[in-house]
C-alpha positions in Angstrom: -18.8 -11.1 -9.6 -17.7 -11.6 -5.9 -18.6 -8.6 -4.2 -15.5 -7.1 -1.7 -13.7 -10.1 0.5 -15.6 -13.1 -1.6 -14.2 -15.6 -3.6 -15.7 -17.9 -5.7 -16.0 -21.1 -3.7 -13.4 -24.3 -4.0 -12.6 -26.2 -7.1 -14.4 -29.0 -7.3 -12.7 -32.8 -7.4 -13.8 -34.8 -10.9 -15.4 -37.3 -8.6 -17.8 -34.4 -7.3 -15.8 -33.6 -3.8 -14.4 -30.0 -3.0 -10.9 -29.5 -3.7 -8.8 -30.0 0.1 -7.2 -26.6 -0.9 -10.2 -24.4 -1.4 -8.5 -22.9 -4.8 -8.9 -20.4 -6.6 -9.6 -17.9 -4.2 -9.7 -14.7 -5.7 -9.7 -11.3 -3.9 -11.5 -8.0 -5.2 -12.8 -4.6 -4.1 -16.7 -5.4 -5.1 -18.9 -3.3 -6.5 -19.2 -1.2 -3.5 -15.8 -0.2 -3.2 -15.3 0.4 -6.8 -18.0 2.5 -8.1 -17.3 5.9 -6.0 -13.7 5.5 -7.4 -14.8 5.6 -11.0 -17.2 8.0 -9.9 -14.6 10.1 -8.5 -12.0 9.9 -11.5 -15.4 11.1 -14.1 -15.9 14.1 -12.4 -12.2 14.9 -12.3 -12.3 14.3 -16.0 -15.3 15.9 -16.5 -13.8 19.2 -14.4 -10.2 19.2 -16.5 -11.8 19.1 -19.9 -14.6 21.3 -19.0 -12.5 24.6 -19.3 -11.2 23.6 -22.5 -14.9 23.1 -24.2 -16.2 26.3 -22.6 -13.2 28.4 -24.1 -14.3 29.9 -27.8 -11.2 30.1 -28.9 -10.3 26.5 -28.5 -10.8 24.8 -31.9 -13.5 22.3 -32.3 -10.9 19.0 -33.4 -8.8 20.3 -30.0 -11.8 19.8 -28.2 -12.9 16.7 -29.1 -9.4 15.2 -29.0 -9.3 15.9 -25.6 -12.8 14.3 -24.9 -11.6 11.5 -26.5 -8.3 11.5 -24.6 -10.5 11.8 -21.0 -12.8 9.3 -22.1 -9.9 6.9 -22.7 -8.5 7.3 -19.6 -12.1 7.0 -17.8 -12.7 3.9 -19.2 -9.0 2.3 -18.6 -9.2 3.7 -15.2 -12.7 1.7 -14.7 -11.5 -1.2 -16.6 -8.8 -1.2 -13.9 -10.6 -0.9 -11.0 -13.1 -3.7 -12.2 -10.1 -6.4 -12.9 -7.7 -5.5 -9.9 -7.1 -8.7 -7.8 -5.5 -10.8 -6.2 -5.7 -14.9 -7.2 -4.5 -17.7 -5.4 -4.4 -21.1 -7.9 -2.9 -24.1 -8.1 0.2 -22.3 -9.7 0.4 -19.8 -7.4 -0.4 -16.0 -6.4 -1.5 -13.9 -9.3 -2.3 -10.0 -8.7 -3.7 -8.0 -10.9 -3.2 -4.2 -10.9 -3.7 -1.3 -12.9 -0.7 -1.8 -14.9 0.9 -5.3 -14.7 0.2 -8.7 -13.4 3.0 -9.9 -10.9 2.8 -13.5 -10.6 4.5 -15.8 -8.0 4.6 -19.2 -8.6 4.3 -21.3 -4.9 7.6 -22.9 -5.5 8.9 -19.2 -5.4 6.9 -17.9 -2.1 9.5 -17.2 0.8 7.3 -16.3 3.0 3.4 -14.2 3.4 3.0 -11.5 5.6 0.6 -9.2 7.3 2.1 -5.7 8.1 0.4 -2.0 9.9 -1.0 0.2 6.7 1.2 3.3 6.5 -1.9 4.9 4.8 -4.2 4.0 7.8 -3.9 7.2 9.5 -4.2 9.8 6.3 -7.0 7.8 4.3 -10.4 7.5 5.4 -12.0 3.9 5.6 -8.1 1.9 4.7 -7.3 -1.4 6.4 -5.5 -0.9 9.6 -3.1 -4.1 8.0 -2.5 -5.3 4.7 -0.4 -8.4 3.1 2.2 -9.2 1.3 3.7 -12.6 -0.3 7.7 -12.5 -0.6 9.5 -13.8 -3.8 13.1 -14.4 -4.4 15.3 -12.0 -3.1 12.9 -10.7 -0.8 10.7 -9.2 -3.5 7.6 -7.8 -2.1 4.7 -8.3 -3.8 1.3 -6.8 -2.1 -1.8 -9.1 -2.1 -4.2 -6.6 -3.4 -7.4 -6.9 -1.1 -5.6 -8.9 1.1 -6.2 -7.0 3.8 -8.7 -6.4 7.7 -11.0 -4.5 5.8 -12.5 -6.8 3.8 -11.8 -10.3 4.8 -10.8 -11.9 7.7 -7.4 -11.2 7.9 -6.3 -13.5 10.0 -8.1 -16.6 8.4 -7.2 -15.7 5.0 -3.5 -15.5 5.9 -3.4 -19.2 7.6 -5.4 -20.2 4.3 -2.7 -19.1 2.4 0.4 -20.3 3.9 -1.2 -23.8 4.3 -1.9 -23.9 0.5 1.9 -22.2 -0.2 3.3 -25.4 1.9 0.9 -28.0 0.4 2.2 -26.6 -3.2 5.9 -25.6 -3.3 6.9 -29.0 -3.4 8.9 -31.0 -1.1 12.0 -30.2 -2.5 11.0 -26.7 -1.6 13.9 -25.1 0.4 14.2 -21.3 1.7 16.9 -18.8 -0.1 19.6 -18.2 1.4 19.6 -14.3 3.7 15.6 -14.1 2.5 14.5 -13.5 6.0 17.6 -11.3 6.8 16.5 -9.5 3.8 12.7 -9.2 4.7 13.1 -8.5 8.6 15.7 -5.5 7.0 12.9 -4.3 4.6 9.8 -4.5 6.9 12.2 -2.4 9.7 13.5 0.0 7.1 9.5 0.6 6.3 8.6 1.2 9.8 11.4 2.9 10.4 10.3 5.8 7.8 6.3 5.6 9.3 7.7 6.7 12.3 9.8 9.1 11.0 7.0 10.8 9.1 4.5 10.6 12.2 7.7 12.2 14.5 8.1 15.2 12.1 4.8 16.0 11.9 3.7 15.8 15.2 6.9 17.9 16.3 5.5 21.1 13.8 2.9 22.3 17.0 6.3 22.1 19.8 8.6 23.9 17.0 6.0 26.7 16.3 5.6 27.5 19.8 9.7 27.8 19.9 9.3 30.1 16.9 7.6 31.8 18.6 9.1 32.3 21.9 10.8 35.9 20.5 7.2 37.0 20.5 5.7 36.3 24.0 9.0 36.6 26.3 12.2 38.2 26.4 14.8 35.9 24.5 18.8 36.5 24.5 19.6 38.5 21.2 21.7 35.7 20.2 19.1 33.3 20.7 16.5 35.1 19.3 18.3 35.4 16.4 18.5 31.5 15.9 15.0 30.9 16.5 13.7 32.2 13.0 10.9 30.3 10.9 14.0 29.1 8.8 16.2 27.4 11.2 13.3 26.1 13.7 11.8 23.9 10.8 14.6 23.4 8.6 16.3 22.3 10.9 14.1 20.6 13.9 11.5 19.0 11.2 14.4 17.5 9.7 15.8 16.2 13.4 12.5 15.0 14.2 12.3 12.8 11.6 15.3 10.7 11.7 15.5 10.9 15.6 12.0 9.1 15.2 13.3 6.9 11.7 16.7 5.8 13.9 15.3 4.9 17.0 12.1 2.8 15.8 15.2 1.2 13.6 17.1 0.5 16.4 14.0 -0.7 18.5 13.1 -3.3 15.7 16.8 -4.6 15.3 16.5 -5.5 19.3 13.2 -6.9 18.9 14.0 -9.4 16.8 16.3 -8.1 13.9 19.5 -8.8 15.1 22.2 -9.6 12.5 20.4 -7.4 9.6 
């Protein structure tokens, strides 16, 4: 199994010769990645039912059941992990997730992307950017593994979008307001990542305003506003969409006019 940013290497041609489009290329975590997932979703398992097989008054059948039940969901979760992927083909982009397959025929591509990871800052070792292929209507659809962390991001991408225009055909035509529809999607997205960064970092400037009444005299009046209450429920609030509207605004004069 192709361990994390492999794939298999290209089709061959029935006269011997490598296919010109390198396909399939397929995508996956590796082992490496994996494993201290599955490791991580045992122990859960192991500390929820744990309480329940220690209790005496829990009845033997209750106990097993809910073994059973953990062990089920172990093994699904694992299962999971070990088939999530994404596949390019001659058909098209196939990814596999824990839950569906979402399939994109090339003929229905409108465009693949590379965006920033939201997650990048919260989640220890996640790509700085990740990718996504575009179906009709501007459906998003995120290339599992796809992403700076494990391949090269860059390559990958170019490999892509020369096999998508090879494949969809040459009666292959954009729909109509896609990009409208993507550039408004990708600047709504950013838009809220900003928002979320503003509003947290304004908690350390609205604490020390809370806290003004402590350290200094402060009008009654004033003082009176400046309670735990109104400072975040209001200010966190503020910060957000002050930081949400502006990056907006910013995106739709880089380069998003008419969204």
């Amino acid at each position: 199994m192709p361990g994390a940013g492999q794939h298999p290497p290209p089709a061959a041609a029935p006269d011997g010769r490598r296919s010109p489009a390198g396909l399939p290329r397929e995508y996956r975590a590796g082992a490496g990645r994996t494993a201290p997932v599955v490791v991580a979703a045992v122990l859960a398992a192991v500390g929820a039912g744990l309480p329940v097989w220690a209790a005496p008054d829990v009845a033997g059948w209750v106990q097993w059941l809910v073994a059973l039940v953990l062990g089920g969901l172990c093994a699904w979760f694992a299962a999971g992990a070990a088939r999530a992927a994404t596949v390019a083909d001659a058909d098209g982009l196939r990814v596999r997730g824990f839950l569906r397959v979402s399939r994109l025929p090339w003929s229905e591509v409108q465009d693949i992307r590379t965006e920033a990871n939201p997650a990048a800052g919260t989640q220890r070792r996640a790509p700085l950017r990740v990718s996504h292929a575009y179906g009709p209507r501007g459906r998003r659809v995120a290339l599992r593994y796809v992403d700076d962390a494990r391949v090269d991001l860059d390559r990958e991408i170019a490999f892509l979008r020369r096999v998508w225009r090879e494949q969809r055909g040459d009666t292959w035509t954009p729909e109509a307001g896609v990009t409208r529809r993507i550039a408004h999607g990708e600047s709504l997205r950013s838009a809220v990542a900003v928002g979320v960064a503003s509003a947290m970092l304004s908690f350390v400037p609205l604490a020390v305003l809370m806290l003004l009444p402590l350290f200094g005299a402060v009008p009654a009046p004033v003082a009176g506003v400046l309670t735990p209450w109104a400072v975040m429920g209001l200010g966190v609030p503020a910060a957000f969409g002050t930081g949400a509207a502006l990056s907006y605004r910013r995106a739709r004069r880089a380069g998003g006019r008419g969204l």
